[in-house]
ZAMARGU-4260 file (C-alpha; in steps of 0.2 Angstrom, whole numbers, plus 5000, padded with zeros to 4 digits):
<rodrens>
0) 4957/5081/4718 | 4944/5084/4732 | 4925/5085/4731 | 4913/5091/4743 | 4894/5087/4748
5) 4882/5102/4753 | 4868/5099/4763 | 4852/5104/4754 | 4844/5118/4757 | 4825/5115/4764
10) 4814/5125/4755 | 4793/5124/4760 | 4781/5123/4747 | 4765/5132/4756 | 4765/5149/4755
15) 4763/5149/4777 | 4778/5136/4776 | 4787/5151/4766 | 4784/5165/4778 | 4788/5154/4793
20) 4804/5150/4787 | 4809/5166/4782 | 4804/5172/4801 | 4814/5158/4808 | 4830/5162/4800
25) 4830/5178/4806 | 4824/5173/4823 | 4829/5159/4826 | 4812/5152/4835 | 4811/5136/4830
30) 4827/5130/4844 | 4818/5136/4857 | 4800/5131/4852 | 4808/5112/4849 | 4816/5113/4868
35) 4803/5117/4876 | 4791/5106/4865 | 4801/5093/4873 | 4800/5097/4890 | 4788/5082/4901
40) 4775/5088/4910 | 4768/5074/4924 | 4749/5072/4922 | 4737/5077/4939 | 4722/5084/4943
45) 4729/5097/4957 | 4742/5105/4943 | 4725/5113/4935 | 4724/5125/4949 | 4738/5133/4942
50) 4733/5134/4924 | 4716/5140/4932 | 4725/5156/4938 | 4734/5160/4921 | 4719/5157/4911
55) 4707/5169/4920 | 4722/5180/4920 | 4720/5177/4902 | 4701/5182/4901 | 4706/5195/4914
60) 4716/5205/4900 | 4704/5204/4885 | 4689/5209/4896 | 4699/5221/4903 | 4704/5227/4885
65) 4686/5229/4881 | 4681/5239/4895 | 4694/5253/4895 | 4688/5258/4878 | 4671/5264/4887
70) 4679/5268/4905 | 4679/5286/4908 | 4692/5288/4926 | 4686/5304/4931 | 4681/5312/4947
75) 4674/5325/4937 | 4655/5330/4943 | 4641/5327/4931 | 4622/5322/4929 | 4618/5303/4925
80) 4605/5304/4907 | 4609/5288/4902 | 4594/5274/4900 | 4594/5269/4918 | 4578/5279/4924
85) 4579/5277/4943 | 4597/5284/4943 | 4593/5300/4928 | 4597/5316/4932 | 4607/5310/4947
90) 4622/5321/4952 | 4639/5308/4950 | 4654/5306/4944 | 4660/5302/4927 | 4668/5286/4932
95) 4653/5281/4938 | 4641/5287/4925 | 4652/5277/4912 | 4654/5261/4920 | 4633/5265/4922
100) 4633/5265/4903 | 4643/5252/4901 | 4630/5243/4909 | 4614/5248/4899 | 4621/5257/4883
105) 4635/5248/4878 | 4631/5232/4867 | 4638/5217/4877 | 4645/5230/4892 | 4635/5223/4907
110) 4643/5206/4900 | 4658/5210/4899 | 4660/5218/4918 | 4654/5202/4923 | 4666/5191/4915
115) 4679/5204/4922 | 4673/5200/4939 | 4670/5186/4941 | 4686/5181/4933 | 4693/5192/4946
120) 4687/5183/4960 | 4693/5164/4951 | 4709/5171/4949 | 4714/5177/4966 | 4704/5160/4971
125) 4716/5147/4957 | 4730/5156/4964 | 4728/5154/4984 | 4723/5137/4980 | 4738/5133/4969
130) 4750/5140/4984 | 4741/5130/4995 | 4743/5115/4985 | 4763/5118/4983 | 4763/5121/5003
135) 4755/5105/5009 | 4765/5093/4995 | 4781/5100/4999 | 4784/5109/4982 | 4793/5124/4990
140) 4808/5114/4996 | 4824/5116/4988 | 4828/5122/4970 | 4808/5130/4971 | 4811/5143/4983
145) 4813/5159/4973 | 4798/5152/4964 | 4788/5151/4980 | 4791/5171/4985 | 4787/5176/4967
150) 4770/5163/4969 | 4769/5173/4985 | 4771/5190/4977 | 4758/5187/4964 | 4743/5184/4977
155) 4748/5200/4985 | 4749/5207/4968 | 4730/5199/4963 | 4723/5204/4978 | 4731/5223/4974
160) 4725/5220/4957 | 4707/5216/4962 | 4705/5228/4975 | 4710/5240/4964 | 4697/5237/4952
165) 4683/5233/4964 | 4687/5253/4968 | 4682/5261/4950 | 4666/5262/4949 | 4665/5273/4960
170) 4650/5267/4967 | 4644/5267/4987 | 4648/5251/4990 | 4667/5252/4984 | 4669/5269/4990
175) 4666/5264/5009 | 4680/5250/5006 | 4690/5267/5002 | 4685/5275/5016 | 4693/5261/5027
180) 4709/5263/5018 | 4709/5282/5021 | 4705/5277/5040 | 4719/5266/5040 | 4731/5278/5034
185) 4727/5291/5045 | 4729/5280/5061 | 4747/5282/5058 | 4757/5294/5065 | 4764/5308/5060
190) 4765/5305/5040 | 4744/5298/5039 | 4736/5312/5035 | 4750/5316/5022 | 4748/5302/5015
195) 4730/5302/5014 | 4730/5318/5004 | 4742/5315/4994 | 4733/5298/4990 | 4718/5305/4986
200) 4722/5321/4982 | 4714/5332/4995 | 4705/5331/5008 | 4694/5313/5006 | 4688/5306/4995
205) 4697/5321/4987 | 4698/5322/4966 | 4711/5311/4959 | 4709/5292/4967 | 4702/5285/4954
210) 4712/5291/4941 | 4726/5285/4951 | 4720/5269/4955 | 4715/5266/4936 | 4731/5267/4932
215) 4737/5257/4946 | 4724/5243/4939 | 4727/5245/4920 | 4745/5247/4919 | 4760/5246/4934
220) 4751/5229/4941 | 4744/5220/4926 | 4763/5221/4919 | 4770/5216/4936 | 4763/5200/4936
225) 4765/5196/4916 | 4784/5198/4923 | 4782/5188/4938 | 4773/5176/4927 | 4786/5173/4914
230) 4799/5171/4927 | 4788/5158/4937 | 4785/5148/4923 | 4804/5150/4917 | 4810/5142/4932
235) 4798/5129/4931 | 4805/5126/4915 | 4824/5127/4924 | 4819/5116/4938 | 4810/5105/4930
240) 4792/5101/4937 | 4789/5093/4951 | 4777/5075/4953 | 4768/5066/4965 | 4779/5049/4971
245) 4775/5034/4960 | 4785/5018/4953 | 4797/5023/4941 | 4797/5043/4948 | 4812/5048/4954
250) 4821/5065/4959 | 4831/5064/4941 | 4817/5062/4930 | 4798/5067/4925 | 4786/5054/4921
255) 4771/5064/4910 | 4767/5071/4893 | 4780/5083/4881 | 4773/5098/4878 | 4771/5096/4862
260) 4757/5091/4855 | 4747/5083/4870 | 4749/5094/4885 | 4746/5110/4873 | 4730/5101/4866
265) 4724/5098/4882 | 4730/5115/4890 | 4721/5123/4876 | 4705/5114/4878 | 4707/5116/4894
270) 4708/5137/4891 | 4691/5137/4882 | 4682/5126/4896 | 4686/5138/4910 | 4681/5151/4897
275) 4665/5146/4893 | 4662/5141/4912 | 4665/5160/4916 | 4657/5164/4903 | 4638/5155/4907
280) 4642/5162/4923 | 4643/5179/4918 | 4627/5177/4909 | 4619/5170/4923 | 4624/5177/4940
285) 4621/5196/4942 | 4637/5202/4952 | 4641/5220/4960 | 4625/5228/4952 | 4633/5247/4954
290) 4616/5254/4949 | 4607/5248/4967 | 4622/5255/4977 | 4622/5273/4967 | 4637/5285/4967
295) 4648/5288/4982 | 4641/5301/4994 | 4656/5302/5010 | 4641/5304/5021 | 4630/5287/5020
300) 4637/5269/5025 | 4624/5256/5021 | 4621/5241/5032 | 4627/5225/5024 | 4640/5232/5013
305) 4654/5217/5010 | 4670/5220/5001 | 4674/5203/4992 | 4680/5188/4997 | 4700/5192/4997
310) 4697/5207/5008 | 4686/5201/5017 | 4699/5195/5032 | 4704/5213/5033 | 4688/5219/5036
315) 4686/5208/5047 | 4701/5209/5058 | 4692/5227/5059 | 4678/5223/5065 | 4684/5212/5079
320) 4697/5222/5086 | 4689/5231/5103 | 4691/5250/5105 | 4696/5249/5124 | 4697/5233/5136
325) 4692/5236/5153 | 4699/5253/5155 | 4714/5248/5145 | 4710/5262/5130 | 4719/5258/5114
330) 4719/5274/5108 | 4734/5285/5113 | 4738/5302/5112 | 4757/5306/5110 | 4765/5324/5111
335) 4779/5329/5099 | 4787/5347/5098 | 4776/5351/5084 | 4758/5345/5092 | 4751/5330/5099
340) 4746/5315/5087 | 4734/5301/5090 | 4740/5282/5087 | 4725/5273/5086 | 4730/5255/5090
345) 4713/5248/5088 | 4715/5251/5068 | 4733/5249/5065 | 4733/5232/5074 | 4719/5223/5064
350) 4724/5231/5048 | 4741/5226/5048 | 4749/5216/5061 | 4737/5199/5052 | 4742/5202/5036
355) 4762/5205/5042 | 4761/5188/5052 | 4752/5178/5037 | 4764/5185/5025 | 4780/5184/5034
360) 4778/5166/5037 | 4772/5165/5023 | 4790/5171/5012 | 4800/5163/5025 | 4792/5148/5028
365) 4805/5138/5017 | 4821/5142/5023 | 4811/5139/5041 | 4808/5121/5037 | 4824/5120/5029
370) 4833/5126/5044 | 4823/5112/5058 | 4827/5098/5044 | 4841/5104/5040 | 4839/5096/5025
375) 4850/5103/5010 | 4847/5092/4997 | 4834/5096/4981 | 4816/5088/4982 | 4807/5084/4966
380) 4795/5073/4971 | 4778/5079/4983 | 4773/5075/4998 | 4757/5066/5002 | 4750/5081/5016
385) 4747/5066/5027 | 4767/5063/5026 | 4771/5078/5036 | 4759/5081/5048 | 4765/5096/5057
390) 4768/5108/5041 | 4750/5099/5037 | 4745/5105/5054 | 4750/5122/5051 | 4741/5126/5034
395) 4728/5120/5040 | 4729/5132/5056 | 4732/5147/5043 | 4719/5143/5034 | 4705/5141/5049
400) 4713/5160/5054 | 4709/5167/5037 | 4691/5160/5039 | 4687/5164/5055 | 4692/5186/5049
405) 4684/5181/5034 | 4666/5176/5043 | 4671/5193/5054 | 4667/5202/5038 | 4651/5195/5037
410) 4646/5197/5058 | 4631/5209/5053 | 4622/5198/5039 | 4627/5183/5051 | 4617/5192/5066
415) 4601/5195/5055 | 4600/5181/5046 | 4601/5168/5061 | 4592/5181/5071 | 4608/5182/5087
420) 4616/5194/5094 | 4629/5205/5085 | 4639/5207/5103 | 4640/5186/5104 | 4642/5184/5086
425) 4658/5196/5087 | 4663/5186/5104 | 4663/5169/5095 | 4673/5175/5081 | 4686/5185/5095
430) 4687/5168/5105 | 4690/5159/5088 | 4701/5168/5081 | 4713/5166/5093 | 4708/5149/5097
435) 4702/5142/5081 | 4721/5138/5074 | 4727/5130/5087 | 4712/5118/5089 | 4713/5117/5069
440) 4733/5114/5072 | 4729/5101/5083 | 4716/5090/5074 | 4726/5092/5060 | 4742/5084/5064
445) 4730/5069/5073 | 4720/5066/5056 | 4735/5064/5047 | 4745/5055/5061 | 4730/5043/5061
450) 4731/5041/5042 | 4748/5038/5042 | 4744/5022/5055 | 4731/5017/5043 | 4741/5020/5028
455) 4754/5008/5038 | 4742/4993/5044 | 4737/4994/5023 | 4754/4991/5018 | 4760/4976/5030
460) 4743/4969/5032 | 4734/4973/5016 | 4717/4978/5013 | 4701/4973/5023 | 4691/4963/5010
465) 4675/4961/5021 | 4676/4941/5020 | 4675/4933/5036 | 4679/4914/5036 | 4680/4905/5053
470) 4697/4894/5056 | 4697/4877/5062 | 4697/4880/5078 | 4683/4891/5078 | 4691/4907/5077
475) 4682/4920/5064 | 4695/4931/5056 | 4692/4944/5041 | 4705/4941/5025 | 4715/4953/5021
480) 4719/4956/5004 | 4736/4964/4997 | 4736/4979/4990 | 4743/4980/4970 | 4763/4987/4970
485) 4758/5005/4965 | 4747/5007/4978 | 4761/5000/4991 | 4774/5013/4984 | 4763/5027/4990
490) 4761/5021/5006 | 4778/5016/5009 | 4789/5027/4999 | 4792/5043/5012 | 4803/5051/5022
495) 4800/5055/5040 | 4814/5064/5050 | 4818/5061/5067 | 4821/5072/5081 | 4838/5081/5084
500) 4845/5083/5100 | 4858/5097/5100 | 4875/5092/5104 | 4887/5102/5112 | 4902/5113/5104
505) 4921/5107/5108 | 4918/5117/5126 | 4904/5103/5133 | 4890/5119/5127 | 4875/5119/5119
510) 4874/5137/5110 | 4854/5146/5112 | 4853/5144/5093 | 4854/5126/5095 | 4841/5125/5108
515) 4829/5132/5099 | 4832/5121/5084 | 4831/5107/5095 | 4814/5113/5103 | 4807/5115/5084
520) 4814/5100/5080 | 4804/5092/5092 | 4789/5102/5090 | 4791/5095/5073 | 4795/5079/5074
525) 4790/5071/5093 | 4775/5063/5084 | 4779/5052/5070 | 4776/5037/5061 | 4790/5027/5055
530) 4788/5022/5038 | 4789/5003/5034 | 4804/4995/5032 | 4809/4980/5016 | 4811/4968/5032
535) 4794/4973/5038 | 4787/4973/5019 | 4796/4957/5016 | 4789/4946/5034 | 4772/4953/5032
540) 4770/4949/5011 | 4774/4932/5017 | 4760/4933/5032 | 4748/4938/5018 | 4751/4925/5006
545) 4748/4913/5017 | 4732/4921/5026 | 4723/4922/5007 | 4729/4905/5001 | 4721/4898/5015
550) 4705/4908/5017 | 4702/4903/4997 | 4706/4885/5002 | 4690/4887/5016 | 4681/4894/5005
555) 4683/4882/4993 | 4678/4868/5006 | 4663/4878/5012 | 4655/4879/4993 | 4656/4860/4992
</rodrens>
């Protein structure tokens, strides 16, 4: 005789309990939603960046959304009779005519453009300031570095994504910034000009452009970086996030918050803030008013004219870049069997070679510092910036090089408004931009050098208290007081790799590969500061002891 116990069934009472469970067992939801509910989240202020950019992406869809139900992309000719008078019974294009009416006749239109672009501009901004936050704390570094080339493909991706919106209107302003492009692509050889036309479809600005680039905007990129964006944030998920060093943080574990309930309650409230700050914004701040510009017309370029901020280093790189030096003549005529064709190096040098170099070291810089540390195992804890000084350096380097193309754009309004010369505001920026980096390079590994040696005196000598007591034998010294446990774990708990010599094979010889890994290894790591040791720690907690018992003890004496 046997008997058997079943397991009783649940069965909701609510009518939403109800339908959930009926989805559930058919789905299967509810594993996956208490995994990742329980997956820890460490708590900082510079993880936001991040959220930033997937938030306004976010905003960016359902703006989006609303404005492609009014959005006509044609290149079709027609005559403007909407309620905008100076512009009325203009001759323009549809596209432009309806993002005109989008403006004035659509309830909420003008509104809604606004939060599109402004949006825009935050998200390509979160995003570069997110990579630049996982550059200088390290978080690139072994498992991350798939993740850091799909970050990397996204900012190509928003910038694509941006520029190909700023384009739709149609208006002057964005249709010089496709004139550039068409100039571009006709400076290469052979194949430009069939580019160009089959680009634009004709001759430019030719008839099909914008409906190409709608879709482009619309469609291929937006779901590009959806998918990008799942797989970042699912091998963020795999690999667990990363944290800032701290007691009890280890590479094994995540000190933070579950997912669920507080980090989605704060990342939801954190949705509607940045929201309703674009939001204020866009009621506020007129941006790209299309109506003053007026419809393309190939044969004006107004003064002034500015593509924004993201493209702006390309623009710049433009305008720096000299037609001839001396009688050196950048512009060269080559013959082939079937003609002679023109490669003009004065446009294909700035419009590509900066972004190729930026980029390039960009994707590889991982497996670059991986290779001169030769450093194999997996990082889950940050680096303070200060705690590697030369990859510090060298952001900050990259970064001075982006600004300096990025002021280029700007050289005209620069020469009226501070009433200078255009040719010595265009010398400056050619002088800087070469020179700029380096300099940058150069204060930048000292700073953080220098703040490591502070960072060092803190930890074995503690904290200047500004009491000054005088010593028996008439010495005056100031106490120093220190500093709590937590605050010494950050200062102390890093990694700072020494220089490798190459060593020779079985055959007494040192290979070229290994020479130049030695002189990067160098490069790298010539100037450093040693971390404190326990012994150190240990001698100087002692020293410090001492030095605050008996300043109290002075002190004490003195008040009586």
């Amino acid at each position: 005789m046997s008997s058997s116990t079943a397991t009783p069934t649940y069965v909701p009472k609510t009518r939403v309990g109800k339908v959930t469970d009926y989805v559930d067992s058919r789905v299967g939801g509810s594993g996956i939603v208490k995994e990742f509910g329980r997956k820890i989240f460490p708590d900082h202020w510079t993880f936001m960046f991040g959220e930033v950019a997937l938030y306004t992406f976010v905003i960016l869809l359902i703006s989006g959304t609303f404005l492609t139900f009014f959005y006509d992309p044609s290149m079709a000719e027609t005559h403007y009779e909407g309620s905008y008078l100076p512009l009325r019974g203009v001759e323009m294009s549809v596209a432009y005519g309806s993002s005109l009416d989008i403006s004035f006749d659509v309830r909420g239109g003008l509104f809604m453009r606004q939060i599109h672009h402004w949006a825009a501009l935050l998200f390509v901004a979160s995003v570069a300031v997110h990579m630049l936050r996982v550059f200088f704390t390290g978080a690139f570094r072994r498992p991350r570095e798939f993740n850091w080339v799909v970050g990397c493909v996204l900012l190509i991706l928003s910038l694509a994504a941006g520029f190909t919106g700023y384009s739709l209107p149609d208006d002057l302003l964005s249709g010089n910034g496709l004139r550039i492009i068409d100039g571009v692509m006709k400076a290469i050889p052979v194949v430009g000009t069939y580019l160009s036309f089959f680009l634009f479809g004709g001759e430019f600005p030719g008839t099909m452009i914008i409906g190409r680039l709608y879709v482009l905007h619309i469609l291929l990129i937006p779901a590009v970086i959806l998918l990008l964006i799942g797989i970042h944030l699912f091998m963020v998920v795999l690999h667990k996030h990363s944290q800032f060093p701290g007691p009890g943080r280890t590479n094994t574990n995540v000190v933070g918050y579950p997912v669920g309930p507080v980090y989605a309650a704060k990342a939801g409230g954190f949705f509607f803030i940045v929201f309703g700050v674009l939001a204020a914004i866009a009621a506020a701040f007129t941006i790209n008013p299309i109506w003053n510009y007026g419809p393309y017309d190939p044969s004006p370029v107004s003064a002034g004219t500015q593509p924004d901020w993201y493209i702006g280093w390309v623009d710049g790189a433009l305008r720096l870049m000299p037609g001839t030096i001396g009688d050196f003549d950048f512009e060269f005529m080559i013959p082939f069997p079937w003609g002679v064709n023109a490669l003009s190096l004065n446009v294909l040098i700035p419009a590509l070679v900066p972004a190729i170099i930026v980029f390039t070291l960009m994707f590889a810089w991982p497996w670059i510092e991986a290779w001169v540390t030769k450093d194999k195992r997996e990082h889950h804890l940050l680096n303070r910036p200060r705690n590697a000084p030369t990859r510090t350096a060298v952001g900050v380097a990259g970064v001075v090089f982006y600004c300096v193309l990025w002021a280029a754009a700007s050289s005209d309004l620069i020469a009226t408004h501070f009433l200078v010369s255009l040719n010595d505001v265009t010398y400056w920026l050619r002088f800087l931009v070469f020179f700029g980096p380096v300099l940058a390079f150069m204060v930048a590994r000292r700073i953080a050098l220098a703040l490591q040696r502070k960072d060092r005196e803190i930890a074995l000598h503690g904290r200047e208290t500004g009491r000054i007591v005088r010593l028996p034998h008439g010495e005056f010294i100031e106490v120093h007081e220190p500093v709590d446990d937590y605050k010494r774990y950050k200062l102390v708990a890093f990694e700072s790799p020494e220089v490798m010599v190459p060593a020779p094979d079985a055959d007494g010889k040192v290979s070229l590969l290994d020479k130049a890994h030695g002189r990067l290894s160098r490069f790298f790591f010539e100037d450093r500061v040693a971390p404190v040791t326990p012994k150190e720690l240990a001698a100087s907690h002692g020293d410090h002891h001492d030095e605050v018992a008996g300043a109290k003890d002075r002190e004490s004496i003195a008040s009586h």
